[in-house]
C-alpha positions in Angstrom: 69.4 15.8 183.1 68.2 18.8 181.7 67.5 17.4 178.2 65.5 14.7 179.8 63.7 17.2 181.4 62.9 18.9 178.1 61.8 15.5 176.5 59.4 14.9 179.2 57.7 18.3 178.9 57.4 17.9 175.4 56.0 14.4 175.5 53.4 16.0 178.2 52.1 18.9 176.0 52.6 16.5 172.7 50.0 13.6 174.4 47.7 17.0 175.0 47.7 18.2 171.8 46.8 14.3 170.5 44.1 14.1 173.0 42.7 17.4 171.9 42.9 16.9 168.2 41.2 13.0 168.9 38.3 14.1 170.6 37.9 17.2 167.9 37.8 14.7 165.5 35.0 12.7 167.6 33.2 15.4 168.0 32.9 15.9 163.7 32.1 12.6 163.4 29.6 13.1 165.6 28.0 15.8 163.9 28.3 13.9 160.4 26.2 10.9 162.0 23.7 12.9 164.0 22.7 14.7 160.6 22.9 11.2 158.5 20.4 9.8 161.0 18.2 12.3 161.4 17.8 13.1 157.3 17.5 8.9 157.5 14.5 9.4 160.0 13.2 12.4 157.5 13.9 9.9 154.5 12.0 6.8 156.3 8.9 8.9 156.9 8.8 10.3 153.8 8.7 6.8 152.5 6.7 4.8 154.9 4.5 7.6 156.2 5.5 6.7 159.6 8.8 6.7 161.9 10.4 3.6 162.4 10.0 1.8 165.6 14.0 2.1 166.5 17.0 3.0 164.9 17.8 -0.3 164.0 15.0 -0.3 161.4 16.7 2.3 159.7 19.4 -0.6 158.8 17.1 -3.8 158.1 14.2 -2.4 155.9 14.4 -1.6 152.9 13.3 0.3 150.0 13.3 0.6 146.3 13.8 3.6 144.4 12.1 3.9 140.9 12.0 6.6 138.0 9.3 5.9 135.3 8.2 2.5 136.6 12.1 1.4 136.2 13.6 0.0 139.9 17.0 1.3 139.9 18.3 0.3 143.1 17.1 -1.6 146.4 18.8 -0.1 149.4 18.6 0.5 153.2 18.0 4.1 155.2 21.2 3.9 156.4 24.2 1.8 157.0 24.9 -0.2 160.3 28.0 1.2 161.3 26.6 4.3 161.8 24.2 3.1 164.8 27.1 3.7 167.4 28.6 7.5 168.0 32.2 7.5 167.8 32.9 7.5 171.3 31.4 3.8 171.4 27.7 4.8 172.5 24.7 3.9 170.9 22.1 7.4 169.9 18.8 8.2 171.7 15.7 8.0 169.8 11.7 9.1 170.2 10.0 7.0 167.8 6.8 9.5 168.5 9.2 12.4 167.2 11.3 10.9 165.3 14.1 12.9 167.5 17.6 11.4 167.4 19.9 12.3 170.1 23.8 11.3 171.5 23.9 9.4 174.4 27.4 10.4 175.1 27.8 12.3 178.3 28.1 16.5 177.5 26.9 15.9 173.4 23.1 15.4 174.6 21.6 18.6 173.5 23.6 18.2 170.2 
């Protein structure tokens, strides 16, 4: 009886410790695609001489870098998958600032 006892405490502070550690991790990720889309938004109006209309443009236009008149590569800003935060919500954006923001409840000032 007691051993069970034991077990079940351990299993309660072991699924708090997961918890904790998961949403830490969130929270890096987080921080890793806030910065990729905002130096994306930098990148687009450095290129375009304009923000893009949504995020989404960031994905589905494209540009072509060249050195010396030579294309190297065509690419976009940024991949898709970064479009949703890691806790499964999509980012806030001012296309008159170019501001990018998480929509995720107590990350907005972030």
């Amino acid at each position: 009886m007691i051993a069970l006892a034991f077990i079940a405490i351990l299993i309660v502070l072991l699924v708090g410790f997961v918890h904790k550690t998961n949403t830490e991790a969130k929270e890096m990720v987080l921080r890793s695609q806030l910065t990729a889309l905002r130096n994306s938004v930098n990148m687009f109006k450095i290129v375009k001489e304009k923000y893009p209309s949504t995020l989404g443009d960031l994905v589905s236009v494209e540009y072509k870098t060249e050195i010396n008149s030579a294309e190297l590569f065509g690419q976009s800003f940024l991949d898709k998958r970064l479009l949703l935060d890691p806790f499964g919500n999509s980012f806030g954006y001012d296309p008159k600032t170019g501001a990018v923001s998480s929509q995720t409840c107590g990350y907005e000032d972030w």
